[in-house]
N, C-alpha and C positions, 0 to 999 in steps of 0.2 A: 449276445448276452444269454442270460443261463432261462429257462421256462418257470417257473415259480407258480405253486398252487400256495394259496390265501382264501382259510374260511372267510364267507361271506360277511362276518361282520364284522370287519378287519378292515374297513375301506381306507383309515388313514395310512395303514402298512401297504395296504395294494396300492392307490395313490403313490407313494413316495417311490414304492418299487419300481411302478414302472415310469416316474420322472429320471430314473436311472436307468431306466432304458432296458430292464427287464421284460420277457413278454410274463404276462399273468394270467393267472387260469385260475377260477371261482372253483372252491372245493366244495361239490354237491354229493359226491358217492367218489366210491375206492377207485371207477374207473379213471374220473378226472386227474387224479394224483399218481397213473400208473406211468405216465413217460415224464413226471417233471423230476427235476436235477434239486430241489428245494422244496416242502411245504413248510407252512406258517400255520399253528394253529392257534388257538383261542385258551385252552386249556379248559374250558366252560364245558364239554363233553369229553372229559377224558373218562377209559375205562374203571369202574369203582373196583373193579375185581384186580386189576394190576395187569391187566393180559392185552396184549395188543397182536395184532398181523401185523406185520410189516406190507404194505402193500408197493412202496417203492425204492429204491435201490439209494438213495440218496438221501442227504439228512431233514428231522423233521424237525423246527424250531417251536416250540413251546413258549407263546407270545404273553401270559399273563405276566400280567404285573412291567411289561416294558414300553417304553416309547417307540414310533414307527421310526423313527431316529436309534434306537440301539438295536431293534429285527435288520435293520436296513444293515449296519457294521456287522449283525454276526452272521447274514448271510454272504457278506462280503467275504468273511471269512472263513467259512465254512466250504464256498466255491473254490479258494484261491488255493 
């Protein structure tokens, strides 16, 4: 299965992830997110300026506003 970083306060997204058999990895700093194939973020600290690094090669899910039920289908699909 795919590696998945999941900010920390995300535990029902992380939860469900890895009952799907994802491995999972707590996003503390840029290094944690640099080998995963997925992040999941919060949207609670997005950049106010609009500017971002991209720090990993693979997509990053912007989890406000959805249930650990629809991060779960679009990471599904985002892998596939």
């Amino acid at each position: 299965m795919a590696r998945i970083g999941v900010e920390e306060s995300l535990a029902n997204v992380k939860e469900a992830l890895m009952e799907m058999g994802h491995e999972v990895v707590d996003l503390r700093s840029e290094e944690d997110a640099a080998y995963c194939d997925c992040c999941i973020i919060s949207g609670q600290d997005k950049d106010v300026m609009g500017i971002t690094e991209a720090v990993i090669a693979g997509s990053v899910i912007n989890a406000q506003g959805m249930s650990a039920e629809d991060v779960c289908q679009m990471v599904n699909r985002k892998l596939t």
